[in-house]
N, C-alpha and C positions, 0 to 999 in steps of 0.2 A: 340769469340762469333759470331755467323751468323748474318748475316741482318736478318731485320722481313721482312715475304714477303710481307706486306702492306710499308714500308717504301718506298720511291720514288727510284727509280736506282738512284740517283746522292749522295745517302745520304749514306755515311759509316760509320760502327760503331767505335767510334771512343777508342784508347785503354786506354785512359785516359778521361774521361766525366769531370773533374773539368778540364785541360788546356785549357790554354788560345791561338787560333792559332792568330801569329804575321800577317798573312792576310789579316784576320777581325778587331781584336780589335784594339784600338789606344796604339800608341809606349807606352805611359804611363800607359797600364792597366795592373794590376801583380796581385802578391800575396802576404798578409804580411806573417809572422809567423805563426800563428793562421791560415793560409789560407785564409784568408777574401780577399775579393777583392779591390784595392785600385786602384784609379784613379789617375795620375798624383799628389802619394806620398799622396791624401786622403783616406782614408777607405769609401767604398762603405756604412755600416755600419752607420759610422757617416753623410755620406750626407743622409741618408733615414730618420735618427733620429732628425735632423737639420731641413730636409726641406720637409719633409713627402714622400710617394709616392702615386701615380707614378711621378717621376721626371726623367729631363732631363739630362743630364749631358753632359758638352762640355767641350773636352779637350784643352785647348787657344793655346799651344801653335801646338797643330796637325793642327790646324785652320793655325796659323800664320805660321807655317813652309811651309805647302802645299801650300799656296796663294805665296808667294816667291821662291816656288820652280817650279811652273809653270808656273811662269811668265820668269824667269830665264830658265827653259828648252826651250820655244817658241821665248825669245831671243835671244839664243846661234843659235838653229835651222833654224830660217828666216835671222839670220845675214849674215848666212854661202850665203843666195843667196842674198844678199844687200836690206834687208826688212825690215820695222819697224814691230813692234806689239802692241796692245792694246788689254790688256787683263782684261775683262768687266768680275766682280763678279757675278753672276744671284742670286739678292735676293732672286726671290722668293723660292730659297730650304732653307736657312731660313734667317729672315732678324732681325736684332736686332743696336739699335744703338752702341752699340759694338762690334758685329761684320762690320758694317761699317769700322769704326775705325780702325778695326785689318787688312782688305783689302788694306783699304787707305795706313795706314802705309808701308803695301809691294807693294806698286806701282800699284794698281789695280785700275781700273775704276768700278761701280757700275751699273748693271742693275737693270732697276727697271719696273713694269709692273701695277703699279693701283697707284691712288690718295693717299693713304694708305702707302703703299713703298716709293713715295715719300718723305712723309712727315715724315718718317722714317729716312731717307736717310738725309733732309735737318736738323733735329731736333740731327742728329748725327755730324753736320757740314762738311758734305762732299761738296766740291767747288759743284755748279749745274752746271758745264761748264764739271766733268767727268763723267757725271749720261746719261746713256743713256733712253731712255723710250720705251716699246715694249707694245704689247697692241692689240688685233681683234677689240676691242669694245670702242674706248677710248669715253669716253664723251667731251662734252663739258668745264664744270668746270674743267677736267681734262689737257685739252693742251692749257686751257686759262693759269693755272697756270706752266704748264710746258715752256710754251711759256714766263711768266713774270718772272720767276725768273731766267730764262738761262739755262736749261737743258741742255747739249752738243748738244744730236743728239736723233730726233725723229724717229721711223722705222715706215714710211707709211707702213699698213698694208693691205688698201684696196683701190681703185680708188676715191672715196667718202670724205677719210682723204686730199688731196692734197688742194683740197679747202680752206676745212675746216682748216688746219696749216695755211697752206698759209694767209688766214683771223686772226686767233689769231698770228700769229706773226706780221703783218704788223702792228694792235693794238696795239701788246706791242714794237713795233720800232724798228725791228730788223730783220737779216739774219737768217734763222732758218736752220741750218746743217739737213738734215734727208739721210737716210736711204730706199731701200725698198726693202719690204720682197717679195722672190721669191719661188715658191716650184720648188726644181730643178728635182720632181723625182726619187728622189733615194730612195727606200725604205728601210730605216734601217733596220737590221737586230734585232729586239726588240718588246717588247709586242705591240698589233695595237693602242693602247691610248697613246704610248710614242711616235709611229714613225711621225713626224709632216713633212714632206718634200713629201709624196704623194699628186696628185691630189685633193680629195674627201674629205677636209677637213676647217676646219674655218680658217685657219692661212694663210695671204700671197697671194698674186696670183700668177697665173699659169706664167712661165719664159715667155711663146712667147707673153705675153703682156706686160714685160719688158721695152721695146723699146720704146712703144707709150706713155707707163705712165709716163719714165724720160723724154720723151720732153714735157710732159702737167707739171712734176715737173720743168723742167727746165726755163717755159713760165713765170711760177712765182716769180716776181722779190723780194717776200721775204723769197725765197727757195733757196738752197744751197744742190745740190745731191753729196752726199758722195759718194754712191757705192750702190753694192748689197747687199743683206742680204739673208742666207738659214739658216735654223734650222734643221737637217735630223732626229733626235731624240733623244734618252737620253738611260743612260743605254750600251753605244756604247760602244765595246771591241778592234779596229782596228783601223787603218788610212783607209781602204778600203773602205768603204761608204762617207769618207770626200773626197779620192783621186776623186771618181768618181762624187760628186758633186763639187769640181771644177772642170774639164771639162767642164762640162755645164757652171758652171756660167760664167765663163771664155770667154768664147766662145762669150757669151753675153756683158761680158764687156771689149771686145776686138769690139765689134761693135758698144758701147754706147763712143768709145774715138774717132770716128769719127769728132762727134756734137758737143766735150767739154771735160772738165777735168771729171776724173773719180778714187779719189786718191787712194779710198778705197776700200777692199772684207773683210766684213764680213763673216767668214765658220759657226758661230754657236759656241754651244758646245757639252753636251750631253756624254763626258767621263764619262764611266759604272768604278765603284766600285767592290768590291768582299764583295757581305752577308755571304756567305756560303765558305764552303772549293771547290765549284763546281764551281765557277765564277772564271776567269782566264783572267781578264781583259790584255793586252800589256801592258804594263810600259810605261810611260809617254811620255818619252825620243823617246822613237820609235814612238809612235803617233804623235806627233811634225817630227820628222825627215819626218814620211810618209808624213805627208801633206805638211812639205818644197819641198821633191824632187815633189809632185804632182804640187804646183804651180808653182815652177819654170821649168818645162815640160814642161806645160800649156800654160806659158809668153811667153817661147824660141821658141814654134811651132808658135807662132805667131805674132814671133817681135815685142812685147810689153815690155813696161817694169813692173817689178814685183810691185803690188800695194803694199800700206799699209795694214796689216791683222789685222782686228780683232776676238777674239775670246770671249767666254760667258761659262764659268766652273762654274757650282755651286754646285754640288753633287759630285763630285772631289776634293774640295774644302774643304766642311764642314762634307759630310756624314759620313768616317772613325773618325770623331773627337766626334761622337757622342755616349753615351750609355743610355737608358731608364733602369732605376732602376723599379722593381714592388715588393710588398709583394703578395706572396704566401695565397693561398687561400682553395681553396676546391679542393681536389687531388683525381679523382677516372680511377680508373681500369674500360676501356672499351674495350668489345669483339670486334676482328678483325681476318679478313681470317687469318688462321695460329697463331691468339696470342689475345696478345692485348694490347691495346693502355693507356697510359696513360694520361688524359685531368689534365691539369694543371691547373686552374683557376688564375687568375690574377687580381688587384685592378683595373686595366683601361684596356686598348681593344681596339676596332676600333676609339673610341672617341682621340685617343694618337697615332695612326697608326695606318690609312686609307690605307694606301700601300698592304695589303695584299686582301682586299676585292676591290680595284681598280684595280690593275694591278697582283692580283695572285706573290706576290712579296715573294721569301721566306727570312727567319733571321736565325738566331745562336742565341744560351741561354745558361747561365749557371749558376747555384747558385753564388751569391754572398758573402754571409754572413758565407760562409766555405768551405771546401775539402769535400769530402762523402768518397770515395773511391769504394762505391757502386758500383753495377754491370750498368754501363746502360741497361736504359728501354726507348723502341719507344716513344715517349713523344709528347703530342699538346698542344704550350700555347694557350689558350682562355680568352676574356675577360669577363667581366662582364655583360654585354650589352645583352640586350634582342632580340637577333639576333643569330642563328643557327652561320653565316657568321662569326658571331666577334671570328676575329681567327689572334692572335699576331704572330705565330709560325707554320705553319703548321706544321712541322714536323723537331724534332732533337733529339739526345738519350739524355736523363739527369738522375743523378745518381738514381736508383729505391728507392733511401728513402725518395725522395722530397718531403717535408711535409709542414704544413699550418705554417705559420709564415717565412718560408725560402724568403730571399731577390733575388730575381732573375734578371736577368742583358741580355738583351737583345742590341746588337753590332751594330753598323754601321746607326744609324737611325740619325744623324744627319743633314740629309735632307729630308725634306719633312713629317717630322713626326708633328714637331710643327706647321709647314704652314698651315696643311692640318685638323688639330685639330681640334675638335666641341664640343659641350655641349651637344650629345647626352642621353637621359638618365638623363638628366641635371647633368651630372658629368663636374665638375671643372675642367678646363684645366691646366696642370701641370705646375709648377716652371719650369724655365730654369736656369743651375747654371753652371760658368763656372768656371775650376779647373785647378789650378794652381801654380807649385812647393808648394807642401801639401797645398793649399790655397783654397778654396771656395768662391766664392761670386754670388750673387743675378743676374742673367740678368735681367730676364722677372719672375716678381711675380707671384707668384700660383692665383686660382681665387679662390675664396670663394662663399660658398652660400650665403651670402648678396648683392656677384657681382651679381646673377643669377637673384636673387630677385629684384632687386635693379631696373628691368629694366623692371619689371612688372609692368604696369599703375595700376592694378586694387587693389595692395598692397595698393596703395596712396588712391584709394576710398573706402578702407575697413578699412582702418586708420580713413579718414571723417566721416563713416556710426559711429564707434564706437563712435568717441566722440561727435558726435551728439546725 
């Protein structure tokens, strides 16, 4: 079968529309007998019928295997030049007290970026001594409490915070470890909202003020400078953009070991995933090698010795372990150059993933609830949502019989889908369920419309008015 000439060039058609490509989906997603789709030994099927949709679905152990496995490859890799590592989870791609837990357990430290996270974090009992906290805008309430219960390492974000830590920790009576964030300039190679290491943006400041800000950090006798801090972006395919941001940073903190200790380089994280069969992320293994040999280049050109690294993986982590379950909706046939399209209708939409009308982000689909054998048809999920934009899929082939009621199974959204979630539309934000060896259970409860309601004042005065 040809391409449609409206399909994107990266999108092939593919010769079998029900497989599952081992790329995208998690190690645990198959087929039974019947064909239905089954999640880590569940029937896709049964968790829709269980827990309604659109729902979440996290495969526990793609979570727990990856968090151990890249903590394990940046081990092996920094060992080889005589380097520790701390390898910091980044909540915010999705944070749940279980997934804490599942981190903790493989050795991981926990980022956390709002009052919120933290209290996530703590309410999961993660020690506050491996919680780092990041943050452009932190408040007040926020690094008094960070400051009182021992967060490890705070990342000044801006000239204004040094004070300001500085003052809540001496309060809470204590050395406060921080961090500060640099943009080193290197422009990721990634959508312009992901790449966070340019100039021209809220995050960090500029590296050549580096130097004056760790000795106003250092002036403060209830501060403790770890190191630097970059973030280059998210999404990232290479060691190439980490190699050339240390360089810089390096360079910098080969100047800041003048004045004083300097034990730590934070690189970031921002390791890209594969949604589609067109993303060809480098394997783990070689990312890690690239940025060993990068900073031990770095150290050896200038007689330093190699610091402690830390890193920050979060969509590396959890996004392959994630699948969005939807029912099947209103299925029509739309006219396009050379064909036409099929608009898929969906129970949820942007309010369940924001990624495509944010960052233009594409996905992979596939019926769940059977095989078709069907001829594929150019296909668009869309959701519900009263928005031209609410668009789950731009574009994938799925079988031409896809009809209303059909269970459909959308891959890799295990980041950033739930975070970013809303009650647009005032649709209920989905269950989160996490599945394992045939097993299901509850993360994060669905919302209901009396949650929605519930938080309407004027319910309570129209309750009053009646029984008056």
């Amino acid at each position: 079968m040809a391409t449609a000439p409206s399909a994107p060039v990266w999108l092939d058609v593919p010769v079998d529309a029900d497989a599952l490509d081992a790329r995208i989906w998690p190690a645990g997603a198959g087929r039974d007998e019947a064909g239905g789709m089954t999640l880590a030994g569940v029937p896709a099927a049964d968790l829709a019928r269980r827990f309604g949709t659109p729902l979440y679905v996290v495969d526990e152990d793609v979570v727990r295997d990856r968090a151990s496995r890249i903590r394990r490859v940046f081990d092996e890799a920094f060992g080889r030049i005589g380097a520790n590592v701390s390898v910091y989870y980044a909540g915010k791609a999705f944070l749940s007290t279980d997934v804490v837990r599942w981190v903790i357990e493989a050795g991981l430290h926990v980022d956390v970026c709002s009052g919120g996270e933290l209290a996530v974090a703590l309410a999961a009992g993660a020690d506050p001594a491996i919680l780092g906290f990041h943050g452009n805008n932190k408040s007040d309430a926020e690094l008094r409490r960070a400051t009182e219960v021992g967060v490890g390492t705070i990342v000044i974000d801006s000239p204004d915070e040094i004070e300001r830590v500085a003052a809540f920790a001496t309060a809470a009576g204590r050395r406060q470890n921080v961090r500060l964030r640099v943009n080193s300039g290197v422009h990721a190679h990634t959508h312009a909202f992901l790449a966070t290491a340019h100039e021209d943006q809220k995050f960090g400041v500029p590296l050549e003020s580096a130097v004056a800000l760790v000795a106003a950090i250092r002036a403060q006798p209830s501060l403790r400078f770890l190191g630097l801090h970059c973030h280059i972006g998210s999404q990232i395919f290479d060691a190439a953009g980490f190699a050339e941001s240390a360089h810089r940073l390096i360079t910098v903190h080969a100047e800041l070991l003048a004045d004083g200790d300097v034990p730590e380089l934070n690189l970031g994280g921002g390791f890209g995933i594969a949604y589609t069969t067109a993303d060809t992320p480098a394997d783990i293994d070689d990312i890690a090698r690239g940025m060993a040999s990068a900073v031990e280049a770095e150290c050896s050109a200038r007689g330093i010795p190699v610091p402690r690294i830390a890193i920050e993986p979060g969509r590396w982590i959890v996004g392959p372990a994630g699948v969005t379950l939807y029912e099947v909706g209103t299925v029509k046939p739309v006219p396009v150059e050379g064909g036409e399209r099929l608009y898929v209708s969906v129970d949820g939409g942007m309010s369940d993933n924001a990624r495509r009308a944010l960052y233009e982000a594409d996905y992979a689909a596939r019926i769940a609830s059977r095989v078709s054998g069907a001829a594929p048809a150019l296909s668009r999920v869309v959701g519900k949502h009263c928005e031209a934009g609410d668009i789950v899929v731009e574009a994938d082939y799925l079988p031409s019989d896809i009809r209303r009621g059909d269970l459909l199974a959308v891959a890799a959204t295990g980041a950033y889908c739930y975070s970013l979630a809303s009650n647009y539309n005032y649709l209920e934000r989905p269950a989160v369920v996490a599945v394992r060896d045939g097993e299901a259970r509850v993360l994060v409860r669905r919302e209901t419309p009396d949650d929605l309601v519930a938080r309407d004042t004027g319910v309570a005065r129209t309750d009053e008015g009646a029984r008056a």
